[in-house]
VMD Tcl script that draws the C-alpha trace (Angstrom):
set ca {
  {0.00 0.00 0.00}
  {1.06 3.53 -0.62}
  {2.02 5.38 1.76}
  {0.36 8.91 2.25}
  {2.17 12.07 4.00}
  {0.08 13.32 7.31}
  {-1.08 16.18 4.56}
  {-3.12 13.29 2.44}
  {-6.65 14.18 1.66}
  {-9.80 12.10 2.84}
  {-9.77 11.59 -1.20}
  {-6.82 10.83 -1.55}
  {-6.78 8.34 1.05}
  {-10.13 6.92 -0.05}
  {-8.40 6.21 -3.62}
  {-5.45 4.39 -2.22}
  {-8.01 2.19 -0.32}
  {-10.21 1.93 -3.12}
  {-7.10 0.77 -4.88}
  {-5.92 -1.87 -2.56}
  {-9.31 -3.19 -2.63}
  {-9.89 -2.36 1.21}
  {-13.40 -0.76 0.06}
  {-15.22 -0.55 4.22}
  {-11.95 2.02 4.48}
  {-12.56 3.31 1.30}
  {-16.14 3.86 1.56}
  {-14.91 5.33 5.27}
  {-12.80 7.83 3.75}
  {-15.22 8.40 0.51}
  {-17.84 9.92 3.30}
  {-15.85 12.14 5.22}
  {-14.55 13.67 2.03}
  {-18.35 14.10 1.43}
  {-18.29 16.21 4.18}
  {-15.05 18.36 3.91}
  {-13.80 20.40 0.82}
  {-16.08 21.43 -1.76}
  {-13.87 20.87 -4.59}
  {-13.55 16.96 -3.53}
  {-17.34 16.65 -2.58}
  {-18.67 15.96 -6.42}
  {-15.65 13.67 -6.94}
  {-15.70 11.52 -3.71}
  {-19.72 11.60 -4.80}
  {-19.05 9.79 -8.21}
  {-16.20 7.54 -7.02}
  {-18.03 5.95 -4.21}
  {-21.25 5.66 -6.43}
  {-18.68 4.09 -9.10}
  {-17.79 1.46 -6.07}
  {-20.91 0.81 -5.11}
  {-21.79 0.28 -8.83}
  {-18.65 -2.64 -9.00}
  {-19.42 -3.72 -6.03}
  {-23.04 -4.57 -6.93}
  {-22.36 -5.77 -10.47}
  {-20.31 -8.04 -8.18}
  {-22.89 -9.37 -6.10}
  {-25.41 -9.52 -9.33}
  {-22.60 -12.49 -10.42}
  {-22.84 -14.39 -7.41}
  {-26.69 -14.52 -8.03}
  {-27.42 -11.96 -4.77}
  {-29.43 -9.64 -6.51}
  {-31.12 -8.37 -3.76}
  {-28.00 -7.41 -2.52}
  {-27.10 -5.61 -5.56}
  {-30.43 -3.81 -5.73}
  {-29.41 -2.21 -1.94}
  {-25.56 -1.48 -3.82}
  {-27.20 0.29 -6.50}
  {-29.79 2.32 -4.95}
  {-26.67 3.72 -2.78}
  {-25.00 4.37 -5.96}
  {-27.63 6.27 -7.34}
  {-28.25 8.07 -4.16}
  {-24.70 9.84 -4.48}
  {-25.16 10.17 -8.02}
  {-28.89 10.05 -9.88}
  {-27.46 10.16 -13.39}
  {-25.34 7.59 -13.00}
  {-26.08 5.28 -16.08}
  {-24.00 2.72 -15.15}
  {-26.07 2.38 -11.58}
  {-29.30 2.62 -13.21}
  {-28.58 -0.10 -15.78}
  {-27.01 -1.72 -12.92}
  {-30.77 -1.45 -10.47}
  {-32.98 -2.39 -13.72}
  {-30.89 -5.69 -14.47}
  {-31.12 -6.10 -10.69}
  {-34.83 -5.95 -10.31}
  {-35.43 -7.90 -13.66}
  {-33.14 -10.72 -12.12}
  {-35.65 -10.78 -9.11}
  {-38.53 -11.30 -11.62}
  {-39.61 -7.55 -10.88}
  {-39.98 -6.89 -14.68}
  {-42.68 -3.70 -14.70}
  {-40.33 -2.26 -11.94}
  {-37.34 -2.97 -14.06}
  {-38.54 -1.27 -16.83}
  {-39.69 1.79 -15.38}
  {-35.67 2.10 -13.74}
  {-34.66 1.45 -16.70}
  {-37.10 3.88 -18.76}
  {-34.84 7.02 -16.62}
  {-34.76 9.85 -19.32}
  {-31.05 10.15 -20.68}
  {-29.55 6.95 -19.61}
  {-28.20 5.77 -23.06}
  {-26.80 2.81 -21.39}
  {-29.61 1.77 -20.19}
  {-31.42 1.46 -24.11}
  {-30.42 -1.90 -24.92}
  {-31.25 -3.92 -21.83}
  {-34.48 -1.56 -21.85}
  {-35.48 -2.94 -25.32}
  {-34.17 -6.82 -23.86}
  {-37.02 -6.34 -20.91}
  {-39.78 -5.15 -23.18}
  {-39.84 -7.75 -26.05}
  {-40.28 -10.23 -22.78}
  {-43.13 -8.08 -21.16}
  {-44.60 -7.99 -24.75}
  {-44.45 -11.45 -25.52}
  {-46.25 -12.17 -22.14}
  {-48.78 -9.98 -22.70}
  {-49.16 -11.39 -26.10}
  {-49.72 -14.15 -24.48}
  {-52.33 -13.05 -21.98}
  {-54.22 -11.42 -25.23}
  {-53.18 -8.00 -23.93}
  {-52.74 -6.89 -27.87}
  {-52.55 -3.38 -27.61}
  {-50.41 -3.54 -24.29}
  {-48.21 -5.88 -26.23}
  {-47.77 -3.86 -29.50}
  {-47.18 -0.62 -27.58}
  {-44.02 -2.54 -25.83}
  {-43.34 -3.87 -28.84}
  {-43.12 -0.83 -30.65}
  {-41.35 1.15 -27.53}
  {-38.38 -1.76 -28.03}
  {-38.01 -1.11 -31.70}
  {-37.92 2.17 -31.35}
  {-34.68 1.68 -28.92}
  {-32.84 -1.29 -30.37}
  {-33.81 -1.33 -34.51}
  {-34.68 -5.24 -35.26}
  {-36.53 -6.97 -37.76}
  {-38.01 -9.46 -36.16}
  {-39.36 -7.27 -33.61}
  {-40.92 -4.94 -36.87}
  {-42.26 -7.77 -38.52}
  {-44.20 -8.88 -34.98}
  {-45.75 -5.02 -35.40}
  {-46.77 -5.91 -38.68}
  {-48.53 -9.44 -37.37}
  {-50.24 -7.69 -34.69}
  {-51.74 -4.55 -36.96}
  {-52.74 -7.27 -39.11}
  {-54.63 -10.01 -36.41}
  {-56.41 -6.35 -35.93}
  {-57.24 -5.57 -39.57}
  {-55.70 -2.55 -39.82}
  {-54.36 -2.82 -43.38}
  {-52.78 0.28 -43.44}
  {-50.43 0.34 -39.85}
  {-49.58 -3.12 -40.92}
  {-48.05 -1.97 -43.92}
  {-46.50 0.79 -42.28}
  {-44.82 -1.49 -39.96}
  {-43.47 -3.84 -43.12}
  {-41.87 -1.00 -44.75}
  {-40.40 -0.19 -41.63}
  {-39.24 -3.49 -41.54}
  {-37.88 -3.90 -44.76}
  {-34.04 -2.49 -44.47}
  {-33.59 -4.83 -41.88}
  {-34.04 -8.03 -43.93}
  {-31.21 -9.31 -44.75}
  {-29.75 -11.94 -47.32}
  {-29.23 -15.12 -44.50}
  {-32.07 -14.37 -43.01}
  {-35.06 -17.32 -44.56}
  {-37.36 -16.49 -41.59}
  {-38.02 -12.78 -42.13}
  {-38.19 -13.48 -45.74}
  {-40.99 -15.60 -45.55}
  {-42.91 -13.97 -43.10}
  {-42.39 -10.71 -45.27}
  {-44.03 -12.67 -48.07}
  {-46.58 -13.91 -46.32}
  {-47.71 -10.31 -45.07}
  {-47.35 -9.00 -48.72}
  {-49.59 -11.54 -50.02}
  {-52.17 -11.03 -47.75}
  {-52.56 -7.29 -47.94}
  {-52.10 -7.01 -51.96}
  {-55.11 -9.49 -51.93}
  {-56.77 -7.39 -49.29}
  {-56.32 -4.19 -51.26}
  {-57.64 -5.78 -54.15}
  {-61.38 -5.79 -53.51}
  {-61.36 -2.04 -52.54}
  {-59.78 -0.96 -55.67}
  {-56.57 0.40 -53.86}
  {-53.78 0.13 -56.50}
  {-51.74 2.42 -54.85}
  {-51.70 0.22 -51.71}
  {-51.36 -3.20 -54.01}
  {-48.08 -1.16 -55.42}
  {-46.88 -0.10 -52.30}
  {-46.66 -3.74 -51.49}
  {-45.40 -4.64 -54.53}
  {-42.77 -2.27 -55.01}
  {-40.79 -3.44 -51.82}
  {-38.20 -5.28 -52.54}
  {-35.97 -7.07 -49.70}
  {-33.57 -9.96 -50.25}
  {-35.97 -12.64 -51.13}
  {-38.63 -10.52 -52.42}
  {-38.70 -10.74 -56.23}
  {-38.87 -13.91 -58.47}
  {-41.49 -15.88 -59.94}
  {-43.22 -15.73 -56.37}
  {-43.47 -11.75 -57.22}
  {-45.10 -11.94 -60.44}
  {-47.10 -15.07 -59.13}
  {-48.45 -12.39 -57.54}
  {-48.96 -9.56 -59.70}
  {-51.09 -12.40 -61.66}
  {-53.30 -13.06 -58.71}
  {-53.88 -9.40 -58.72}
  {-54.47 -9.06 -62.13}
  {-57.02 -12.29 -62.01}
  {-58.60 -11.16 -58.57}
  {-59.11 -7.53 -59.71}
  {-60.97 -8.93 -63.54}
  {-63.47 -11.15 -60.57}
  {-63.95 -7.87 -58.69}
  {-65.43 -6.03 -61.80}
  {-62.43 -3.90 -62.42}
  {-61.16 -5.95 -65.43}
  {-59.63 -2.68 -67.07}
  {-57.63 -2.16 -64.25}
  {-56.21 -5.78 -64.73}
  {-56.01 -5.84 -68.38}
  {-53.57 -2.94 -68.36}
  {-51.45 -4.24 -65.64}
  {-51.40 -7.17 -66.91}
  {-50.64 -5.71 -70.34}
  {-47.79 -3.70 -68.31}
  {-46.26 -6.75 -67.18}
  {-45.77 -8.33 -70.35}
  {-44.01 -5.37 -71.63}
  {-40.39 -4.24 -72.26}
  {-39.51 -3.55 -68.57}
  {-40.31 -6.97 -67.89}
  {-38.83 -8.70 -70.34}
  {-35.63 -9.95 -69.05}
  {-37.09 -11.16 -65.97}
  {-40.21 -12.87 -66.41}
  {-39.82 -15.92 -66.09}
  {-41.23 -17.92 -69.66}
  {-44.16 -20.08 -67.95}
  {-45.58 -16.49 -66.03}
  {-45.23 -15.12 -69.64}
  {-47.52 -17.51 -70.60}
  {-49.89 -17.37 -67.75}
  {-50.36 -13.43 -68.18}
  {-50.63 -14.57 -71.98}
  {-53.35 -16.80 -71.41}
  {-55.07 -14.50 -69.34}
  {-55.64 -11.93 -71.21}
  {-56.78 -13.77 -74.06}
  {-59.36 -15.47 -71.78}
  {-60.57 -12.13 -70.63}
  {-60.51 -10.39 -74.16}
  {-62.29 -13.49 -75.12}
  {-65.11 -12.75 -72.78}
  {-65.71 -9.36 -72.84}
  {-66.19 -10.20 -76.90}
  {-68.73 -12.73 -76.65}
  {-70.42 -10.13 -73.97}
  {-70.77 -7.83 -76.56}
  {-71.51 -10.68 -79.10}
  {-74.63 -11.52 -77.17}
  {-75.67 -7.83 -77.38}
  {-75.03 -7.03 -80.75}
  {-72.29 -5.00 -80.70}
  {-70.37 -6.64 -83.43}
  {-67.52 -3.83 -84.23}
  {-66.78 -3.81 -80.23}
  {-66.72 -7.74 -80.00}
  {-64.64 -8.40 -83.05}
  {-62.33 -5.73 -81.98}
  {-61.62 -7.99 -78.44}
  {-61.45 -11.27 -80.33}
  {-58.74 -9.65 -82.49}
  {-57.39 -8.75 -79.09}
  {-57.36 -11.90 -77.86}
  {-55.72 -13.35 -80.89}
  {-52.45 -11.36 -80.59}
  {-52.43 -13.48 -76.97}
  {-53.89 -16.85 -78.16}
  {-52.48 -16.93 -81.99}
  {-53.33 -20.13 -82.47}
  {-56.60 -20.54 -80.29}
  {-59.07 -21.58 -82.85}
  {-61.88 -21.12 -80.30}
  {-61.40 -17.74 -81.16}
  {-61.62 -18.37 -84.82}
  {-64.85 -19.39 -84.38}
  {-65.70 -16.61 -82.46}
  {-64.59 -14.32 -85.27}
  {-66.57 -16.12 -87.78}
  {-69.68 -15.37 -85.15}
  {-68.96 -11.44 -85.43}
  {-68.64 -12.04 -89.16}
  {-71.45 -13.46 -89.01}
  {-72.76 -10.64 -86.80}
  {-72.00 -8.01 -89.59}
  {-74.35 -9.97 -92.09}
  {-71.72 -11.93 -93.82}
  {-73.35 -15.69 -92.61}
  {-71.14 -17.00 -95.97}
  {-67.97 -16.01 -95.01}
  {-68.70 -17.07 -91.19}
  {-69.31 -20.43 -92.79}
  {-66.15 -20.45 -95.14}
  {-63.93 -19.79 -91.57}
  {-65.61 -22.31 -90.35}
  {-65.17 -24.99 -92.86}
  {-61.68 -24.35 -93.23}
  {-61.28 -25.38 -89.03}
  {-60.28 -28.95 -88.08}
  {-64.32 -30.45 -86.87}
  {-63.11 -31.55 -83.29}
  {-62.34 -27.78 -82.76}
  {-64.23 -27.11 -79.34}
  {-67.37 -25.54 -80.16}
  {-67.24 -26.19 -83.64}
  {-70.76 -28.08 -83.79}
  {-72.56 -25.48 -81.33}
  {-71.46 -22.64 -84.14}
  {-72.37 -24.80 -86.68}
  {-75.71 -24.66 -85.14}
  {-75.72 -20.53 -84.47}
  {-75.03 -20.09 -87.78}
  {-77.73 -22.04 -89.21}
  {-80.02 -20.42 -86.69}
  {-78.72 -16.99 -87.88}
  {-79.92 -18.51 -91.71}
  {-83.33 -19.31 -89.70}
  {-84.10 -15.80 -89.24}
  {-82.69 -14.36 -92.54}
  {-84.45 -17.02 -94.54}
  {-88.08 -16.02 -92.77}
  {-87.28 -12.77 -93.26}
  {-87.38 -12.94 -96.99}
  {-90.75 -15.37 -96.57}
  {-88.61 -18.32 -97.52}
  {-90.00 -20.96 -95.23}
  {-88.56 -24.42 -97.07}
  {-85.24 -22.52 -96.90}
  {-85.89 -21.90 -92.77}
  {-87.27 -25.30 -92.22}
  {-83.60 -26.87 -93.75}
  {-81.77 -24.44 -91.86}
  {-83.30 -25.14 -88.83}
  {-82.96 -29.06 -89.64}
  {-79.22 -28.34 -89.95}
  {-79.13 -26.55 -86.94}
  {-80.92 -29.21 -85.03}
  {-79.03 -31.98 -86.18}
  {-75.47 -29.74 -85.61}
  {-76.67 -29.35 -81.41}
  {-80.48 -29.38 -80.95}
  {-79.50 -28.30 -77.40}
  {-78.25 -24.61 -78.20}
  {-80.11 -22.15 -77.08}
  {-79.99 -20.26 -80.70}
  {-81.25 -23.12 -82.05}
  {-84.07 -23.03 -79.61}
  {-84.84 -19.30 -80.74}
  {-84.44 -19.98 -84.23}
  {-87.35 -22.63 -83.57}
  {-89.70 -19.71 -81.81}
  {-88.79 -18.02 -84.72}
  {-90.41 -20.80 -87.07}
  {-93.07 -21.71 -84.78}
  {-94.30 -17.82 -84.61}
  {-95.47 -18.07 -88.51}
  {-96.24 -21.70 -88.57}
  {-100.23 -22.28 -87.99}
  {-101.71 -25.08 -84.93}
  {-102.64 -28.03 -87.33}
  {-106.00 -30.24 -87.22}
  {-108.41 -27.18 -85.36}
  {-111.72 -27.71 -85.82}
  {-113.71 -26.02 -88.83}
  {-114.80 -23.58 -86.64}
  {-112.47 -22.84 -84.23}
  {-111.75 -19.72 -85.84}
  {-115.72 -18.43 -84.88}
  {-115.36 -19.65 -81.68}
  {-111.85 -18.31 -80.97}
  {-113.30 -14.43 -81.65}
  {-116.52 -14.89 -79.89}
  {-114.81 -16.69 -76.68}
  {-111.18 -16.33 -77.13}
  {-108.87 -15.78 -74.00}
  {-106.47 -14.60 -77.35}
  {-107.45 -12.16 -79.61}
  {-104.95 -13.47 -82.62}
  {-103.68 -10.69 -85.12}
  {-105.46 -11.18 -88.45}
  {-107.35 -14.14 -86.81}
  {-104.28 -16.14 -87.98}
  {-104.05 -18.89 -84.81}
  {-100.37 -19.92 -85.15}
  {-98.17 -21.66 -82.36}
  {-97.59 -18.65 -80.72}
  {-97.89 -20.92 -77.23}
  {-95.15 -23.17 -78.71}
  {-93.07 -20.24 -79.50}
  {-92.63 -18.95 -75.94}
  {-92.20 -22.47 -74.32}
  {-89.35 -22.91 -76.98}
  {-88.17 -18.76 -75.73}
  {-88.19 -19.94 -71.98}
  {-86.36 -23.05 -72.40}
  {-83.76 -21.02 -74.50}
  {-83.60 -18.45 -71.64}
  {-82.96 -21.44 -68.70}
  {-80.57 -23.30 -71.40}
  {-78.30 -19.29 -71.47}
  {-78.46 -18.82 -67.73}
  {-77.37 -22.75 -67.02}
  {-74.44 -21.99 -69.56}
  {-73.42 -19.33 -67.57}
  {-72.06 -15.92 -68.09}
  {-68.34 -17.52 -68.78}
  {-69.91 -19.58 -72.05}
  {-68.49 -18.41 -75.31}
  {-70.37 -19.00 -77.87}
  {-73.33 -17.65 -78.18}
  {-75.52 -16.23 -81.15}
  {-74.70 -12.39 -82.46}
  {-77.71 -10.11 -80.24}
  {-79.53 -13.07 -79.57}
  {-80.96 -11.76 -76.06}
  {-82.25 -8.75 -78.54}
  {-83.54 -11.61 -80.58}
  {-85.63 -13.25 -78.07}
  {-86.69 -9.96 -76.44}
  {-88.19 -9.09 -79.71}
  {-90.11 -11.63 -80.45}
  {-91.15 -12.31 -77.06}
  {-92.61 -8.74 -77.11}
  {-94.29 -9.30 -80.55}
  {-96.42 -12.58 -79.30}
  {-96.48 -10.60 -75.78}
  {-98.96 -7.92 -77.49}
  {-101.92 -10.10 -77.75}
  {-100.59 -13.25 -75.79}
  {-100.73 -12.24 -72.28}
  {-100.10 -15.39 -70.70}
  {-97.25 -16.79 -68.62}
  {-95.77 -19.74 -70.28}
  {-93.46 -21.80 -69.29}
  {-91.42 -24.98 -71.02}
  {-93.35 -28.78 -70.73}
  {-90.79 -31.75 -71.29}
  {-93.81 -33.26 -72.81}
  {-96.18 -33.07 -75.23}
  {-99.27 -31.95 -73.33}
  {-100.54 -28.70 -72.33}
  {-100.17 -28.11 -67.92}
  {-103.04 -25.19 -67.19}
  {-102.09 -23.33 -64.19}
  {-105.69 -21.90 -63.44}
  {-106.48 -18.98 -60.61}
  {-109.08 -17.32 -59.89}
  {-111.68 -16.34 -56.80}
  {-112.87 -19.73 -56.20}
  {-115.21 -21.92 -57.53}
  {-115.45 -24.66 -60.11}
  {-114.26 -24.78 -63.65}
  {-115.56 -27.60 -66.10}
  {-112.74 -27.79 -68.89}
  {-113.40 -30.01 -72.05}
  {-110.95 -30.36 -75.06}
  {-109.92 -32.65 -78.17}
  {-111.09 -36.03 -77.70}
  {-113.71 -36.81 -74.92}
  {-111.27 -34.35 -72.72}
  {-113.27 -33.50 -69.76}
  {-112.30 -32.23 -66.13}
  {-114.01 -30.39 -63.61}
  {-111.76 -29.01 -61.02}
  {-112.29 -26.91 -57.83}
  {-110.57 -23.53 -57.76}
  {-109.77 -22.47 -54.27}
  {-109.77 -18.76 -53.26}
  {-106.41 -17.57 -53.51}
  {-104.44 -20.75 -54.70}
  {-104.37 -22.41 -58.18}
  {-105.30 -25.84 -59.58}
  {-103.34 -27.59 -62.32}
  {-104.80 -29.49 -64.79}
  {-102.91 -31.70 -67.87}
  {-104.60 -31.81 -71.23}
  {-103.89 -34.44 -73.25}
  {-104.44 -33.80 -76.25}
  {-103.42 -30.31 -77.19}
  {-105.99 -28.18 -79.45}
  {-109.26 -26.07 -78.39}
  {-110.71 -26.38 -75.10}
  {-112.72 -24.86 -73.66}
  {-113.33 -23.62 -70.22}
  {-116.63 -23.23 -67.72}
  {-117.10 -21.28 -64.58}
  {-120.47 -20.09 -63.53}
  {-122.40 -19.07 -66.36}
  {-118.87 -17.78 -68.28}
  {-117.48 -19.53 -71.44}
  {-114.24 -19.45 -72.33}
  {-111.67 -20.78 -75.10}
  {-108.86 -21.49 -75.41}
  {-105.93 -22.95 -78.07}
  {-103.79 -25.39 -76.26}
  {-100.46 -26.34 -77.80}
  {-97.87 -29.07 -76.71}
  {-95.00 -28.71 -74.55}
  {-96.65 -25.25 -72.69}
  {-97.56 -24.62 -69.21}
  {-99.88 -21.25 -68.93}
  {-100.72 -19.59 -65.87}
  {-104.67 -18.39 -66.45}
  {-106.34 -16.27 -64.13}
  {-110.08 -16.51 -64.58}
}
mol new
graphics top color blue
foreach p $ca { graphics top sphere $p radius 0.5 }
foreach p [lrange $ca 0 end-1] q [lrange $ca 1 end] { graphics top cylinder $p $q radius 0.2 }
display resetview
């Protein structure tokens, strides 16, 4: 040990203890220099705070943190700002399972030292109350730990928590936050990065929110880009066509199959953004197809071509907008020149001839409408043009074997007041309409081929037989006539071809159904009213009487 002259300062001698490790004398001498000159009191202040701090940090390695809670709170009561003794109490407290009470010591304003262990303490208070289902208490510790000690799995936990809460927009605050942390080795972050992008460019998607879907999609951290990226960008493009905004997704994908792109997409996304757009171009066509608007369909199958160049589905579609545009002969040349096991190459077979249907009876050439319609038939009896094309016919074709004067009963009793007393299947027709209708609808929207402005075509002459033929009909899979009668009550005597005759009750406010077998003029009773009637096969009419 040094020795000190008899002129040695308390200091002085407090050092020299302090050095020898003799700290009860050093502490000793520490105090009374707390208590003598005022240029030593600050010093002897810090110094025996600094060996209170040791001695504690001491104690905390031995596992007696209790006792190095007491050694820092002396510490700290010579000197509060002492970071080193307030890192020191925190780490103490935390190792007594006093966490809250840790983190408040350590929480001091302008202890830098005391950041790090500070950020240690909350990601375990957060995780527990993540735990208890304390979410917001969680994220807020959370958040106060990132905000000390930068990491990315503690900004990619934000981003899971803002998203368990649906809040689209915080979550993708907290990923783009995240994002300069990920690094190349790191697989986990990665993944959950992709996982979080995925879900909120599909959740943008519905609302419309390109700017969201491209904030997403233009961050890019190690592990980011790929085919999983533009795996992506077609799920977006596909999701935002089922969401009604299919101009939105046209031109991205368009975009994405352009020169920027080029080098990097890979050959089978190519493809898949190929296909695509062909399939949408492809439908919006036949859309327009179905309601006449030839020049605007035609201009999306050409569309569709420079994406499908050797599709012939769309060849046939073409020939149906040629077709369309009143040039039936050329449709049919396209056609003939197309392998026969084409898909849809019988079912345009049969539009067409249904198309030659209506132009044929339009120039009062029925022989040439009944072939065309036989070609149709035989070509797929089951399209719905075909069906149409057969209203068509029916609508000018007269009921056969009427009796010789069912004409002069028909105007005296008629339920139908026929145009020009002319009693055609105008019954027939309308079954033949609403079967054509169910056949469309049971195709679905997505069917392609359907007949040039055939819904105008069966809306027209549905409103022509509709004038005078007020009636409900529906389709019969047989070859009777179903009567659907209502009325106030009572009872109706019905008698028809043959020796037809059935007397039904009508209740009040309900309907009775009765099945005539033998389709032609009948004739209904109730009360002292008369009323006829020309049945026709495969109808059901709802009559109110």
């Amino acid at each position: 040990m040094l020795a000190l002259g008899g002129c040695a300062s308390a200091l002085e001698r407090a050092r020299v203890a302090r050095d020898a490790r003799d700290y009860p004398k050093a502490e000793q001498y520490y105090r009374t220099a707390l208590t003598g000159d005022p240029v030593d009191r600050n010093k002897a202040a810090k110094e025996l705070a600094g060996l209170k701090v040791t001695l504690a940090h001491a104690k905390l390695k031995k596992g007696d943190a209790a006792a190095a809670e007491k050694l820092f709170r002396e510490a700290l009561e010579l000197d509060a700002g002492d970071d080193k003794a307030i890192d020191g109490l925190g780490r103490a407290q935390a190792e007594q399972g006093q966490l809250d009470a840790a983190i408040t010591t350590l929480s001091t304003e302008g202890c830098g030292l005391c950041k790090r262990y500070l950020s240690v303490l909350l990601l375990q208070r957060a995780a527990k109350r993540e735990q208890a289902k304390e979410m917001a208490a969680a994220r807020d510790d959370y958040q106060k730990a990132q905000a000390l000690v930068p990491d990315v799995s503690t900004a990619l936990t934000i981003a899971r928590l803002y998203d368990a809460e649906g809040d689209l927009e915080a979550t993708l605050k907290a990923v783009e936050a995240a994002v300069p942390l990920i690094r190349d080795d790191d697989g986990p972050s990665q993944a959950a990065f992709r996982a979080l992008r995925e879900k909120g460019v599909l959740a943008a998607v519905p609302r419309g929110d390109v700017a969201t879907i491209d904030r997403w999609l233009n961050l890019f951290p190690p592990g980011a880009g790929g085919d999983e990226w533009y795996t992506l960008q077609l799920r977006v493009t596909q999701q935002l066509h089922r969401e009604g905004q299919t101009d939105l997704g046209l031109a991205r994908a368009r975009h994405l199959l352009g020169a920027k792109y080029e080098s990097t997409l890979p050959a089978h996304r190519k493809a898949d953004f190929e296909r695509f757009l062909a399939d949408v171009y492809r439908l919006i066509g036949v859309k327009f197809l179905r309601e006449g608007k030839i020049v605007e369909a035609d201009d999306n199958f050409r569309q569709a071509m420079e994406f499908a160049v050797d599709d012939n589905k769309i060849k046939l579609l073409r020939a149906l907008a040629m077709a369309g545009l009143k040039e039936i002969a050329k449709a049919q040349q396209v056609l003939a020149a197309l392998p026969k096991d084409t898909k849809g190459y019988n079912e345009v077979t049969a539009i067409l001839e249904s198309m030659v249907v209506h132009d044929k009876l339009g120039e009062d050439d029925l022989e040439g409408a009944r072939a065309a319609l036989a070609r149709a038939q035989a070509a797929s009896s089951e399209q719905p043009e075909v069906h149409v094309a057969m209203a068509e016919m029916l609508f000018v074709s007269p009921v056969e074997k009427l009796p010789r004067n069912a004409v002069k009963q028909v105007k005296k009793f008629g339920l139908v007041k026929y145009p020009n007393d002319e009693i055609n299947r105008y019954g027939e027709a309308l079954s033949e309409l609403a079967w054509a209708r169910e056949q469309a609808k049971g195709l679905g929207e997505g069917y392609l081929f359907r007949g040039p402005g055939i819904d105008g075509r069966m809306d027209n002459l549905e409103r022509q037989i509709r004038s005078f033929y007020p009636f409900p009909v529906e389709f019969n899979p047989d070859s009777t006539t179903v009567l659907k009668l209502r009325g106030s009550g009572g009872e109706v005597v019905i008698k028809g071809p043959g020796d037809f005759e059935e007397t039904v009750a009508l209740p009040a406010g309900g309907s009775s159904e009765v099945t005539v077998r033998e389709p032609g003029l009948v004739t209904l009773r109730v009360g002292k009213r008369t009323m006829v009637l020309v049945t026709e096969p495969y109808t059901k009419l709802s009559l109110e009487l």
